[in-house]
C-alpha positions as CSV (number, residue, x, y, z in Angstrom):
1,X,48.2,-39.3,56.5
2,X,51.0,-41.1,54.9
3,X,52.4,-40.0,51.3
4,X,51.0,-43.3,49.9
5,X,47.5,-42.1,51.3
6,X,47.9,-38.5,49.7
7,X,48.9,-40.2,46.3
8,X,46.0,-42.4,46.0
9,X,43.7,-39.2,47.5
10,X,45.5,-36.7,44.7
11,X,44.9,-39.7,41.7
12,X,41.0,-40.9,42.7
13,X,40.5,-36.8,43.0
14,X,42.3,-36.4,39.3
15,X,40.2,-39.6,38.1
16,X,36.9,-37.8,39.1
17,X,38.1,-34.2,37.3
18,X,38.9,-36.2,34.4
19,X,35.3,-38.1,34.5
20,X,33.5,-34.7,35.4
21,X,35.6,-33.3,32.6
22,X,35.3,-35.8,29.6
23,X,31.1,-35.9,30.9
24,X,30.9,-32.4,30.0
25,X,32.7,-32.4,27.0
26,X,30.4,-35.0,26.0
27,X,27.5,-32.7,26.8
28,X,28.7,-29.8,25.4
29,X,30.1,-32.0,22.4
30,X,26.1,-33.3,22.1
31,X,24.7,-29.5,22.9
32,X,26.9,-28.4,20.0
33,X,26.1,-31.4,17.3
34,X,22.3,-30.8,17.9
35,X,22.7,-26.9,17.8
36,X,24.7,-27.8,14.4
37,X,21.8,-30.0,13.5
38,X,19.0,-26.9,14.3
39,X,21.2,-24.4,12.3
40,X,21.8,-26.8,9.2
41,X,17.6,-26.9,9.5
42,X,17.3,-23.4,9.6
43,X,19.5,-22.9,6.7
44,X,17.5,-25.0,4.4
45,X,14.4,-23.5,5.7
46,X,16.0,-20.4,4.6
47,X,17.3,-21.5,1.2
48,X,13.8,-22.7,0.6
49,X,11.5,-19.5,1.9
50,X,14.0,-17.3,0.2
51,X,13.5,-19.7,-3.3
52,X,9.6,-18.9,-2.5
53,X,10.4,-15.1,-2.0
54,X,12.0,-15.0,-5.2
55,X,9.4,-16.6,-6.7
56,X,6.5,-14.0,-5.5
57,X,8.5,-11.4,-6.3
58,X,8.9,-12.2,-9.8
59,X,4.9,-13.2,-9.5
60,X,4.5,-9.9,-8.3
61,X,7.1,-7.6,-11.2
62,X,5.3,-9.5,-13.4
63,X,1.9,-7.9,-13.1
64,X,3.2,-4.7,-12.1
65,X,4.8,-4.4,-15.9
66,X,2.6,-6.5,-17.6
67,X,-0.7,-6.2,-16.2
68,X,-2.3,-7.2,-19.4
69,X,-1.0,-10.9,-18.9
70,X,-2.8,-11.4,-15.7
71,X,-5.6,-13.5,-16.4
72,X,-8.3,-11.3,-14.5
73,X,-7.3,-8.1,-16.4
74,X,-7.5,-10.2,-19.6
75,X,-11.1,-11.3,-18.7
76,X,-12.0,-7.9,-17.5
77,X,-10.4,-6.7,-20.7
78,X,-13.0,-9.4,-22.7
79,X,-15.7,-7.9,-21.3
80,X,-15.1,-4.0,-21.4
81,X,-14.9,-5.4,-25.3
82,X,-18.4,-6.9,-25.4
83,X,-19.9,-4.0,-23.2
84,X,-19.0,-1.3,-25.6
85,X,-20.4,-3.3,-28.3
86,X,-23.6,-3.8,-26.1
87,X,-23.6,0.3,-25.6
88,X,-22.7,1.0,-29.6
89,X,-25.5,-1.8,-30.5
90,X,-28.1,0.1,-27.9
91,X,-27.1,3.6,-29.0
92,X,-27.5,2.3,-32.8
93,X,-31.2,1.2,-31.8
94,X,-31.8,4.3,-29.9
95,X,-31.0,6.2,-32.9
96,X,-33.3,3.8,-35.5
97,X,-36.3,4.2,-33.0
98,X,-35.6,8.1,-32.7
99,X,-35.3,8.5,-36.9
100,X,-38.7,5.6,-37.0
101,X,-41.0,7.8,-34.9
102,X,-41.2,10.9,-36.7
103,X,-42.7,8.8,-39.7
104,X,-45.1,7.1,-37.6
105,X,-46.3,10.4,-36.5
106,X,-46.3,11.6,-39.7
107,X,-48.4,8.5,-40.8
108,X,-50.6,8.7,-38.3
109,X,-51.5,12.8,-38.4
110,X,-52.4,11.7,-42.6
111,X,-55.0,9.4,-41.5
112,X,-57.1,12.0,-38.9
């Protein structure tokens, strides 16, 4: 082989390293830009679950400390209300029929 032929061998083999190389920078330049894409994702899916976090948690402290806000312990609260009443009213009757029936027996004993 002549020094011409081992030149043109030694530049089409550099030619091919530099097309292998500058093919996989591409793909690693293209692996990395969609892995940048995927973790820019993943940030705002994290920016917006941790926006929702916060927001259960203040749910959440919320009716812990102030459970007389929530609007099922307010409605429970409504109607403890109106079933003590109920009781008081039925105790009040209990007691008018209890102080009534003495005088009916009374009444009735004065007519034998």
């Amino acid at each position: 082989m002549t020094m011409r032929e081992l030149e043109l061998h030694f530049h089409h083999a550099m030619n091919e390293l530099q097309a292998s190389f500058e093919k996989q920078h591409r793909e690693w330049q293209h692996s990395y830009q969609a892995l940048q894409q995927q973790l820019e994702e993943a940030k705002q899916r994290e920016i917006i679950l941790r926006m929702q976090n916060e927001q259960l948690v203040r749910k959440l402290s919320t009716a812990n400390s102030v459970p007389e806000q929530h609007v099922l312990i307010k409605q429970i609260k409504i109607l403890s209300v109106h079933l003590e009443a109920l009781a008081q009213d039925a105790a009040n009757f209990n007691c008018q029929v209890n102080h009534q029936q003495p005088s009916a027996d009374n009444f009735n004993s004065e007519q034998h």
